[in-house]
C-alpha positions as CSV (number, residue, x, y, z in Angstrom):
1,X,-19.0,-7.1,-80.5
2,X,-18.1,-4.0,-78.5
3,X,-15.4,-1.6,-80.8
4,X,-13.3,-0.7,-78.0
5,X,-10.3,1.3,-79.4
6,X,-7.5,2.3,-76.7
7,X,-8.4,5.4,-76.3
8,X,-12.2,4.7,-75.7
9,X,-11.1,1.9,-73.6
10,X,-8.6,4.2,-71.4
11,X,-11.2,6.7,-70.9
12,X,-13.8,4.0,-69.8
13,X,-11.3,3.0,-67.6
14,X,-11.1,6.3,-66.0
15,X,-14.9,6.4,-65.2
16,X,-15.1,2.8,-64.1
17,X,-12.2,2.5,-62.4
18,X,-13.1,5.7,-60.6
19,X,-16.7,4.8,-59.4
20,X,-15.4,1.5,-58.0
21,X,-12.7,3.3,-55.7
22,X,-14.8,5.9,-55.1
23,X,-18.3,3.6,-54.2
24,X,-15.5,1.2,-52.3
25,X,-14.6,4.2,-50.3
26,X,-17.8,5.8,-49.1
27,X,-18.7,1.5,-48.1
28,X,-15.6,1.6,-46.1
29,X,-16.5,4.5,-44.1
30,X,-20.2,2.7,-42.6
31,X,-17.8,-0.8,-42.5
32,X,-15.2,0.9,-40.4
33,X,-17.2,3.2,-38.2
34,X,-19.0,-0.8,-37.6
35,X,-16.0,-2.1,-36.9
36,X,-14.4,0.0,-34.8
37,X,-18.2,0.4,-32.6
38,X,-17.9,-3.1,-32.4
39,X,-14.1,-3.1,-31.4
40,X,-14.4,-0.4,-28.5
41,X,-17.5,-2.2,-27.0
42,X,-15.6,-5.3,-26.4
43,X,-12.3,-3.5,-25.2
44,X,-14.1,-1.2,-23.1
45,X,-15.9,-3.1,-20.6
46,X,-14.7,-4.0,-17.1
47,X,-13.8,-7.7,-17.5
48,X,-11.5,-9.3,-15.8
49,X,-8.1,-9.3,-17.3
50,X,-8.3,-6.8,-19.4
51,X,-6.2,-3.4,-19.8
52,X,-9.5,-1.5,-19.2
53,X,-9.8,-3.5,-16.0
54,X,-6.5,-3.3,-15.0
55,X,-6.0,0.3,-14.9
56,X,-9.6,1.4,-13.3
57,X,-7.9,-1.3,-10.5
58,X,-4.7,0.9,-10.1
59,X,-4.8,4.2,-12.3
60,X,-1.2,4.2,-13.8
61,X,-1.5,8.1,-14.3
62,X,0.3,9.7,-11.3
63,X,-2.0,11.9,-8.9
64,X,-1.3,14.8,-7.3
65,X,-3.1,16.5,-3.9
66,X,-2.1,19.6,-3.7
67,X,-3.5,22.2,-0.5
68,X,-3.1,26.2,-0.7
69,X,-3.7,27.3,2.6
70,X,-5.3,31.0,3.1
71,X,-3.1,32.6,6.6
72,X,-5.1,35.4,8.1
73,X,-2.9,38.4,9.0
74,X,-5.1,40.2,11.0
75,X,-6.9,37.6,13.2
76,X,-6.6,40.2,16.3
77,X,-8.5,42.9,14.4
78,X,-11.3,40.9,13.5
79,X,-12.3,39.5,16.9
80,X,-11.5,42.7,18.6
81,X,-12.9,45.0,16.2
82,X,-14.9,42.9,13.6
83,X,-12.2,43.9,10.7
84,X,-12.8,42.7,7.7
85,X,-10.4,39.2,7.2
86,X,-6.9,40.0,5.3
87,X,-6.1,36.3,3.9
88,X,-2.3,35.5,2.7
89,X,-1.8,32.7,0.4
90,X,0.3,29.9,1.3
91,X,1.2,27.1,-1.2
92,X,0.8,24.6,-2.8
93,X,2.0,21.7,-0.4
94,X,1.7,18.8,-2.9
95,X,1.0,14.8,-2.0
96,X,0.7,11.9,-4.0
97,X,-2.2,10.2,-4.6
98,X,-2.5,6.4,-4.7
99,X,-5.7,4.9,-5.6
100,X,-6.5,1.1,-5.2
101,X,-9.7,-0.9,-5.4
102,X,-10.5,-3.3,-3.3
103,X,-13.4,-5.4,-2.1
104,X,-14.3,-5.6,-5.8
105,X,-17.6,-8.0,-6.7
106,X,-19.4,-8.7,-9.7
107,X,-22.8,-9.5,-9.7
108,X,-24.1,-12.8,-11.3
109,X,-24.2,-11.4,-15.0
110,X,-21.6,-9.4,-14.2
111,X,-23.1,-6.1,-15.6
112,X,-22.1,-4.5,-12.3
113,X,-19.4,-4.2,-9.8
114,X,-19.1,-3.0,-6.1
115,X,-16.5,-2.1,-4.8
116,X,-14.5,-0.1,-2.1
117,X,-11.8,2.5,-3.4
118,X,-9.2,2.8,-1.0
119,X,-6.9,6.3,-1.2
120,X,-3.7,7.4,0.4
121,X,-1.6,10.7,0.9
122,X,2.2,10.6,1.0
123,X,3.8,14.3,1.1
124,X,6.0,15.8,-1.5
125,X,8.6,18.4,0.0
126,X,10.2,18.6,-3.6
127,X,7.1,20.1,-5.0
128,X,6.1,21.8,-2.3
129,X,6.4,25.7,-0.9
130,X,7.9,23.8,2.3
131,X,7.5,20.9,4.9
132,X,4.2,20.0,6.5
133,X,5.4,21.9,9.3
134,X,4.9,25.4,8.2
135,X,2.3,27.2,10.7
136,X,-0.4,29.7,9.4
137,X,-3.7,31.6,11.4
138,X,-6.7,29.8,10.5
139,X,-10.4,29.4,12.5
140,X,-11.2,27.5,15.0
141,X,-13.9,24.9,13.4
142,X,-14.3,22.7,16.4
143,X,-15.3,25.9,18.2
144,X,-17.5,26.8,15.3
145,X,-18.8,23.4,15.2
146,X,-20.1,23.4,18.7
147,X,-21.0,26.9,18.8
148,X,-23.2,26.0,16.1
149,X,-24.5,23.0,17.9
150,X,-25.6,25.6,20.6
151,X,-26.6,28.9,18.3
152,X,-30.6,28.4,19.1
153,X,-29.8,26.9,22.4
154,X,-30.9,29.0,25.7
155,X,-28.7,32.1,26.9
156,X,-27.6,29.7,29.8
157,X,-26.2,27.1,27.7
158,X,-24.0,29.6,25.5
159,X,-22.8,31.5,28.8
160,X,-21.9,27.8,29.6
161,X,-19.8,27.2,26.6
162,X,-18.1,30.9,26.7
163,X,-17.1,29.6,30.0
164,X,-15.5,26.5,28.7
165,X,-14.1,28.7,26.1
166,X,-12.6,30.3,28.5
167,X,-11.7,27.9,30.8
168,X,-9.5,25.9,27.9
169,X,-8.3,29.1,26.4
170,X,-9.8,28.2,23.0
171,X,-10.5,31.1,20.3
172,X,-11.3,31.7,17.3
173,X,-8.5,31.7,15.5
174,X,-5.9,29.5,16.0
175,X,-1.7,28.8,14.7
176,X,-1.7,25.1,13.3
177,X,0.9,23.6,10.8
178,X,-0.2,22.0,7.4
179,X,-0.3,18.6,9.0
180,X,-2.3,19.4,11.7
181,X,-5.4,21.0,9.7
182,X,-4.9,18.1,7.3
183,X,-4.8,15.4,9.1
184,X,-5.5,15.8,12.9
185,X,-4.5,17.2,16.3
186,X,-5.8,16.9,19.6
187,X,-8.5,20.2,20.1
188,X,-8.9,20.8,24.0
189,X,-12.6,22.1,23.6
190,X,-13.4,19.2,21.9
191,X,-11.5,17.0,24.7
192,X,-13.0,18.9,27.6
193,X,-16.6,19.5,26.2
194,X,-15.9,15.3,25.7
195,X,-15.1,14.5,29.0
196,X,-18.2,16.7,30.4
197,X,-20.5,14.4,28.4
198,X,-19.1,11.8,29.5
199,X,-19.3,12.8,33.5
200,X,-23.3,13.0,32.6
201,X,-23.0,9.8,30.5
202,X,-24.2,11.2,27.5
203,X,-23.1,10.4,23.9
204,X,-20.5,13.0,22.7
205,X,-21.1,13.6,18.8
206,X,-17.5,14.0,18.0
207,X,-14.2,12.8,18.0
208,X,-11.8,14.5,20.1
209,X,-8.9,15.4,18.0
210,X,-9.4,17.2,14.8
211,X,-8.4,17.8,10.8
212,X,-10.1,18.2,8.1
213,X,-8.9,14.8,6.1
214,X,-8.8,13.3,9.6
215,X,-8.7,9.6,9.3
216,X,-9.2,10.3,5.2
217,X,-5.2,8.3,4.5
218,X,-5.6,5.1,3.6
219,X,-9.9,5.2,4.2
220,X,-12.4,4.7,1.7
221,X,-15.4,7.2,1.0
222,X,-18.0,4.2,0.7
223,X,-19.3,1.4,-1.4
224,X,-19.7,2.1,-4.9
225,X,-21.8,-0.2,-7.2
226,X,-21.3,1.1,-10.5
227,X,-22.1,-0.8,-14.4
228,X,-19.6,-2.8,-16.0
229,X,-20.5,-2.0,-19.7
230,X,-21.0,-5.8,-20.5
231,X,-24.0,-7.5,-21.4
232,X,-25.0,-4.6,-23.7
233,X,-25.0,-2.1,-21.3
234,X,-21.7,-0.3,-22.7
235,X,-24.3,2.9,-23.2
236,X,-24.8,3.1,-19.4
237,X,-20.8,2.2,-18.7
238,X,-19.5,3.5,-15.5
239,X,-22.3,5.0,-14.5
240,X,-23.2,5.0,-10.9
241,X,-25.8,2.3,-9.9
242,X,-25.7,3.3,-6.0
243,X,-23.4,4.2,-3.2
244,X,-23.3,2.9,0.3
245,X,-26.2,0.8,-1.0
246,X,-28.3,3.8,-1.7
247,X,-29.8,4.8,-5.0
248,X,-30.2,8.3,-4.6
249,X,-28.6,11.0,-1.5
250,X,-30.3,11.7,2.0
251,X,-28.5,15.2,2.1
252,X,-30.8,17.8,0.6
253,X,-34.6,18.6,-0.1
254,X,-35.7,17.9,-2.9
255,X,-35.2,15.0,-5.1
256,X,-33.1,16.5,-7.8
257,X,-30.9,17.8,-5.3
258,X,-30.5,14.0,-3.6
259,X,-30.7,12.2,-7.6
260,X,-27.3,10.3,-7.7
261,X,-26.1,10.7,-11.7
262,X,-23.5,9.8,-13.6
263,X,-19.5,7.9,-12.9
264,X,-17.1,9.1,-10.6
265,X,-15.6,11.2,-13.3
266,X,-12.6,8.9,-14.3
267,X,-14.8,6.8,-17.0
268,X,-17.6,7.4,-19.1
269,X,-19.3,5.7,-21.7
270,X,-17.5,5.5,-25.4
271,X,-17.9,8.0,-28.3
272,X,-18.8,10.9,-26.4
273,X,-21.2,13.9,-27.9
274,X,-20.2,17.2,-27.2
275,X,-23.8,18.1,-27.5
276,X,-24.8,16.3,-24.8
277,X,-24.1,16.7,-21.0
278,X,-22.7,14.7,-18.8
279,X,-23.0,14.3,-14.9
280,X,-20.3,12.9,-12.1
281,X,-20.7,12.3,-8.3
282,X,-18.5,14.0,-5.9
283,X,-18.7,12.3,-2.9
284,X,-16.3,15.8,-1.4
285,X,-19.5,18.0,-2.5
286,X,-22.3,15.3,-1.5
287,X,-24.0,15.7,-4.8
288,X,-24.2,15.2,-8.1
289,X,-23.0,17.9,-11.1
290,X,-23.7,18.4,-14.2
291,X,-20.4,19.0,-17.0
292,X,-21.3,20.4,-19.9
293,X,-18.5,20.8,-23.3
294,X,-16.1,23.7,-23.3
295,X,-13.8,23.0,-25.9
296,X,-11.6,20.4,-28.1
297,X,-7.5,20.5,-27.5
298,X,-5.0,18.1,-28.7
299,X,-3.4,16.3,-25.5
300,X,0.2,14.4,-26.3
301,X,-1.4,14.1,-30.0
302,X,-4.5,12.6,-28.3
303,X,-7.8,14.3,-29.5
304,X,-9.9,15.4,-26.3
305,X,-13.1,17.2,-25.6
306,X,-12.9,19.6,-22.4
307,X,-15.9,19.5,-20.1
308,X,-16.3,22.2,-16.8
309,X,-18.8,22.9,-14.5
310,X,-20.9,25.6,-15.7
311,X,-21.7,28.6,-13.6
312,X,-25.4,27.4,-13.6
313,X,-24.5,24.9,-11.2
314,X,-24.0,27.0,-8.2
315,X,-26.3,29.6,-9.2
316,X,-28.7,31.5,-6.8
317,X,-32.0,30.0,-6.6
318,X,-33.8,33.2,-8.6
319,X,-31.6,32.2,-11.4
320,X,-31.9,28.3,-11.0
321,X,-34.4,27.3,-9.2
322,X,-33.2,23.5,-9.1
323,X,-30.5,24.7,-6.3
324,X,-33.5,25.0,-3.9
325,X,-33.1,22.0,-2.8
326,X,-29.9,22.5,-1.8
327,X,-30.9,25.4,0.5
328,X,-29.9,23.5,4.0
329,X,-32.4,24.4,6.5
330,X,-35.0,24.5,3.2
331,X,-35.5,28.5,4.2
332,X,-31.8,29.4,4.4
333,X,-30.4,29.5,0.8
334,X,-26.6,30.8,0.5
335,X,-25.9,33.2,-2.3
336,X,-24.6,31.9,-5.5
337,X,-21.7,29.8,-5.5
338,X,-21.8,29.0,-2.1
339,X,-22.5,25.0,-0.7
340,X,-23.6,24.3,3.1
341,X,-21.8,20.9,3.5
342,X,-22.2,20.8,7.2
343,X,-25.5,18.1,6.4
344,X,-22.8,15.6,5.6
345,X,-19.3,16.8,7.7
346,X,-21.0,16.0,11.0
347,X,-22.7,19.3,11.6
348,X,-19.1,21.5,11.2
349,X,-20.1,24.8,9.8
350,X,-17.9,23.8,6.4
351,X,-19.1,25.9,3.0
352,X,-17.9,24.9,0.3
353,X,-17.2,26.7,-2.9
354,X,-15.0,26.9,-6.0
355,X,-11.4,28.7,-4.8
356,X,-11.5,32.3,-4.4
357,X,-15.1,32.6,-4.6
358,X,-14.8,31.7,-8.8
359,X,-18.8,32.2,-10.5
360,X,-19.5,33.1,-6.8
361,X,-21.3,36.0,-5.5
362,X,-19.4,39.3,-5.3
363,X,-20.8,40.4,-2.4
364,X,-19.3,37.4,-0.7
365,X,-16.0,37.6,-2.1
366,X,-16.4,41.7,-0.9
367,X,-16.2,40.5,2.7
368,X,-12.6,39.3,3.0
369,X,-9.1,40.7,1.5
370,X,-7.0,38.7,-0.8
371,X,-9.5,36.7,-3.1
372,X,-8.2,37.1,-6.9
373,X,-10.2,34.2,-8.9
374,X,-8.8,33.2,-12.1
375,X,-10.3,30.8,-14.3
376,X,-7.5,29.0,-15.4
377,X,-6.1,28.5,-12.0
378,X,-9.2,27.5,-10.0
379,X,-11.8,25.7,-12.5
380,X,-12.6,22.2,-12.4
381,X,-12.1,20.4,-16.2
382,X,-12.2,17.1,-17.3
383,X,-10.7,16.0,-20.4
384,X,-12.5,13.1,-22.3
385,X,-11.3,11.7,-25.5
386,X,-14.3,11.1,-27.2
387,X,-14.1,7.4,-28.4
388,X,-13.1,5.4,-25.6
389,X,-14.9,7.6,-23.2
390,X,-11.7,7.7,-21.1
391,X,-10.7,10.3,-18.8
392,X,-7.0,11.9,-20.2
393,X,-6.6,14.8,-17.7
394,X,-9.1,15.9,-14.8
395,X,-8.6,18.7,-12.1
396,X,-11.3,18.8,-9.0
397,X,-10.8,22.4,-7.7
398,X,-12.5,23.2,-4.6
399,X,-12.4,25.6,-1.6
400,X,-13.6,24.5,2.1
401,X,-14.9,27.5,3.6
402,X,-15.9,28.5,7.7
403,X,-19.2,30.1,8.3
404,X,-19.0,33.1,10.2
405,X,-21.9,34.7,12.0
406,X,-22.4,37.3,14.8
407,X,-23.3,35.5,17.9
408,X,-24.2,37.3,21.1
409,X,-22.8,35.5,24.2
410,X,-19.8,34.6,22.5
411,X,-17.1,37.1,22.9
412,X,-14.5,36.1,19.9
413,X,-18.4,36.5,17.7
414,X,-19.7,39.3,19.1
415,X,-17.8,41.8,16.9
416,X,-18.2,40.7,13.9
417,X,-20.5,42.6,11.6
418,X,-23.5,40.3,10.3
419,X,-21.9,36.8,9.1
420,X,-18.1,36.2,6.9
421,X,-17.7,33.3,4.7
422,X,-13.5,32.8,5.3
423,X,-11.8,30.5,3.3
424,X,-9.5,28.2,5.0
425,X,-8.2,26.2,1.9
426,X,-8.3,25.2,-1.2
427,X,-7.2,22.1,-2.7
428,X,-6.7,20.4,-6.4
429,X,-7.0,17.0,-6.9
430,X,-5.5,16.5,-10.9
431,X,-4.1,13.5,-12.9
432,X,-2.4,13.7,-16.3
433,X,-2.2,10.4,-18.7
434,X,1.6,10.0,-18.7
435,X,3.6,9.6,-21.5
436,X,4.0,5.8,-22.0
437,X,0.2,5.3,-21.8
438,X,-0.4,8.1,-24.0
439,X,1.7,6.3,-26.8
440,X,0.1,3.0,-26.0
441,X,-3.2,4.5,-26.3
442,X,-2.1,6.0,-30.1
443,X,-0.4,2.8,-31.2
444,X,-3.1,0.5,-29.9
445,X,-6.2,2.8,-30.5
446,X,-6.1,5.7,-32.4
447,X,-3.2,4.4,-34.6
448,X,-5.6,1.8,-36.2
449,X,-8.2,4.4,-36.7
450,X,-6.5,6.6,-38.5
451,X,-5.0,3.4,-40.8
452,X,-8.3,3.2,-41.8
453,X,-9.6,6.6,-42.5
454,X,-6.5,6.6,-44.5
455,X,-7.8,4.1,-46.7
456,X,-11.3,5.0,-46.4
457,X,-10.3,8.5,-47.8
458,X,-7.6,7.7,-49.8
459,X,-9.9,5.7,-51.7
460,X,-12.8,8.4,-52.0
461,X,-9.8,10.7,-53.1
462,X,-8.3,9.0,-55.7
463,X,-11.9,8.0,-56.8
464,X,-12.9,11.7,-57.4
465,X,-9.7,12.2,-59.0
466,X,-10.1,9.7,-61.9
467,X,-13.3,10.7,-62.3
468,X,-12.0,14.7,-62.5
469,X,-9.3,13.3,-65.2
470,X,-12.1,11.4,-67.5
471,X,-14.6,14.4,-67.2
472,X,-11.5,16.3,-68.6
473,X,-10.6,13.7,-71.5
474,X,-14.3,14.2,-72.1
475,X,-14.6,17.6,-72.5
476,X,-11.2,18.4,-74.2
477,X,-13.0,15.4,-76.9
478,X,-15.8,17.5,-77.4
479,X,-13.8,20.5,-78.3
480,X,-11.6,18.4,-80.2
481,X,-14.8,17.5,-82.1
482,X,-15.5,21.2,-83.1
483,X,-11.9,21.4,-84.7
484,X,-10.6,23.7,-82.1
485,X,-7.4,21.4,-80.7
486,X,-5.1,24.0,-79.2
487,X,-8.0,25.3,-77.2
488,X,-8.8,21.5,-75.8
489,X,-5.3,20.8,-75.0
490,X,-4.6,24.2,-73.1
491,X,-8.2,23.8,-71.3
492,X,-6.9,20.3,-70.2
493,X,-3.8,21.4,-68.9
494,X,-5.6,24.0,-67.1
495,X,-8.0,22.0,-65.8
496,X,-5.3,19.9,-64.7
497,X,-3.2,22.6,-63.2
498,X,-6.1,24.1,-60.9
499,X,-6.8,20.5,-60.0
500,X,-3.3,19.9,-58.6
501,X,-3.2,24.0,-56.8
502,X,-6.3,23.3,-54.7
503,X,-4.7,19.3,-53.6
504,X,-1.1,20.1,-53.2
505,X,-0.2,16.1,-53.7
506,X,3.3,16.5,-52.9
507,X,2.6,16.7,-49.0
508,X,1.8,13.1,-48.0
509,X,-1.3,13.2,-45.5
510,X,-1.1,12.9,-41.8
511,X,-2.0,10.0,-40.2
């Protein structure tokens, strides 16, 4: 029979009791993580029904479209003596977003969906700079669009269109309002250059009036068919299958440049590694980007992990060879930062670029007045938290751009000295999580979480602790033993003492 004295049987108690609550807690921590896997892959998925469903249907987050347009002040100057461009800011005039999707399908196991997402614009005077109606100086890009048409065309055939020019009083710089570039007005180039293919019965390759979102409210940018995350495919969720039934782009010249990667860069798969990239499709850029980790920022008490574009992306081909593809014909390759998007705008000479030339090349920032890039301002983010995969807070930032070029035969081109990339815009497309879905998502997500690392770590805590104070009974024992009892007492208590200096106890722990 086991002499068990209260003492002995208290100090047991310590180490025991201790090792249990300390064993129990480190178990906890691979039976939670298990759990809460397990929980997030069967919330997460597309199904419908569900929360997840519901709000990829009709994003509850408001959205705001918001336009800067760039005025040039000195639009005489530049055709008549090939100044350089002096650009005046004007903005931001602000819409609201709605987002809905419709046409939605699943396939037969229902690990994918198609669908169509349908968008619409209505304007916002009270945050704007002022109505739609405000008129600024901007180019001509129907006239650029069929001068480019033309550019390798015989000397008759440009004589031909100077003429029209002419004859319709069209130049290159013309005085629209904000809803006119945005959404459409009748061009008379484009009418009369229409009505001339016609008289020869030949197909005329544009539409005669003009914006650049024109016919964009209430449209759709394609079929998407993207994966559901159920199944077992929660690793691959939201990504991408194909988009107007296509698996990869048509644009460019290489394969990388055409590969279609990643979501749409409003979901991505659950418990996120900032060590790892990730990629979204832009339908706006026609191509695929790569997002690589930034940072980690508390949002409305929500944990999230920032992702940007890197400057890599739109790098000169000498410093990322990748981007040759992108060089639209495969000879002419733009300096870095710089995006020919006339392959997929219908042949308008449209560059596109980050606003005010940001990671672009200085040279082409050099050739216009009034470009001040700021990182804060003008870079695209998106802000995941890390769990869930979802989207909190996203900006696309991105500046559509007309290519100038010295053109003989065409007098408002003839001046100009070698070619000017002039910014006509830029826009920001951003949503925020509001703040009733940001307290759903703590109370119904991240509340239960951190009730369990409470108790996972509580219990590895209080473990340790009991273990500290029977190490200490222990050792003020064995000086005890060697007839020295003041000095065991006082090492206790200072045992004890730094104990409690390095774990303040009296703050109770977040949760």
């Amino acid at each position: 029979m086991v002499n068990c004295t209260k003492g002995r049987c208290c100090k047991w108690g310590f180490c025991i009791t201790g090792l249990v609550l300390l064993v129990t807690g480190c178990v906890l921590i691979k039976v939670f993580d298990t759990l809460i896997h397990d929980k997030v892959d069967d919330s997460l998925p597309l199904k419908e029904g569900s929360t997840s469903y519901k709000n990829w249907m009709e994003p509850p987050a408001p959205i705001y479209f918001q336009v800067w347009m760039q005025h040039v002040a000195n639009a005489d100057e530049v055709v008549q003596q090939g100044a350089k461009p002096v650009l005046e800011q004007m903005g931001p005039y602000t819409y609201r977003e709605k987002r809905e999707k419709i046409n939605i399908t699943f396939d037969d196991n229902n690990t994918t969906i198609s669908y169509r997402e349908r968008q619409w614009y209505f304007f916002d005077r009270n945050a704007s700079v002022g109505p739609e109606t405000d008129n600024f100086t901007t180019v001509s890009l129907p006239m650029l669009t069929i001068v480019n048409l033309v550019r390798f065309e015989y000397f008759w055939v440009k004589d031909l269109l100077d003429f029209l020019l002419s004859k319709t009083n069209e130049h290159l710089f013309v005085n629209l309002s904000v809803e006119e570039l945005m959404w459409g007005y009748e061009d008379n180039l484009l009418k009369e250059a229409k009505a001339i293919f016609d008289r020869f019965h030949l197909p005329f390759p544009l539409d005669d009036k003009f914006g650049l979102f024109y016919q964009k409210n209430g449209s759709d940018d394609g079929v998407y068919k993207i994966m559901s995350g159920m199944g077992g495919t929660i690793d691959q969720f939201a990504e991408i299958i194909s988009w107007n039934g296509n698996t990869s782009l048509s644009f460019w010249n290489s394969s990388i440049a055409n590969s279609l990667n990643g979501s749409d860069g409003t979901l991505y798969p659950p418990f996120v590694d900032k060590s790892q990239a990730l990629y979204l499709f832009s339908s706006d850029l026609c191509r695929s980007l790569e997002i690589q980790y930034s940072k980690e920022y508390g949002l409305k008490g929500i944990d999230v992990y920032r992702f940007i574009v890197p400057p890599m992306t739109f790098a000169n081909v000498s410093v990322n060879p990748d981007n040759e593809g992108f060089c639209t014909p495969s000879t002419n390759c733009l300096p870095a930062g710089l995006l020919n998007a006339s392959v997929c705008r219908d042949g308008a000479p449209v560059i596109l670029s980050l606003p005010h030339f940001l990671d672009g090349d200085p040279d082409v920032r050099n050739r216009v007045f009034g470009m001040n890039p700021n990182r804060t301002e003008h870079q695209s983010v998106i802000d995941i938290e890390p769990m869930t995969g979802v989207v909190m807070n996203a900006a696309k930032r991105l500046q559509l751009n007309a290519y100038l070029n010295k053109t003989a035969d065409i007098k408002d081109l003839e001046k100009l000295s070698d070619y000017v990339v002039l910014p006509i815009l830029w826009l920001s497309e951003s949503a925020t999580i509001d703040d009733k879905s940001a307290k759903d998502f703590k109370s119904e997500v991240l509340l239960a979480v951190k009730v369990t690392e409470a108790v996972q770590y509580g219990l590895i805590a209080l473990g340790v602790f009991l273990l500290i104070c029977w190490i200490i009974v222990i050792l003020r024992d064995v000086f005890t033993s060697s007839g020295n009892k003041s000095l065991s007492t006082s090492f206790s208590y200072r045992c004890v003492l730094t104990f409690l200096s390095k774990k303040d106890l009296r703050k109770p722990k977040k949760i």
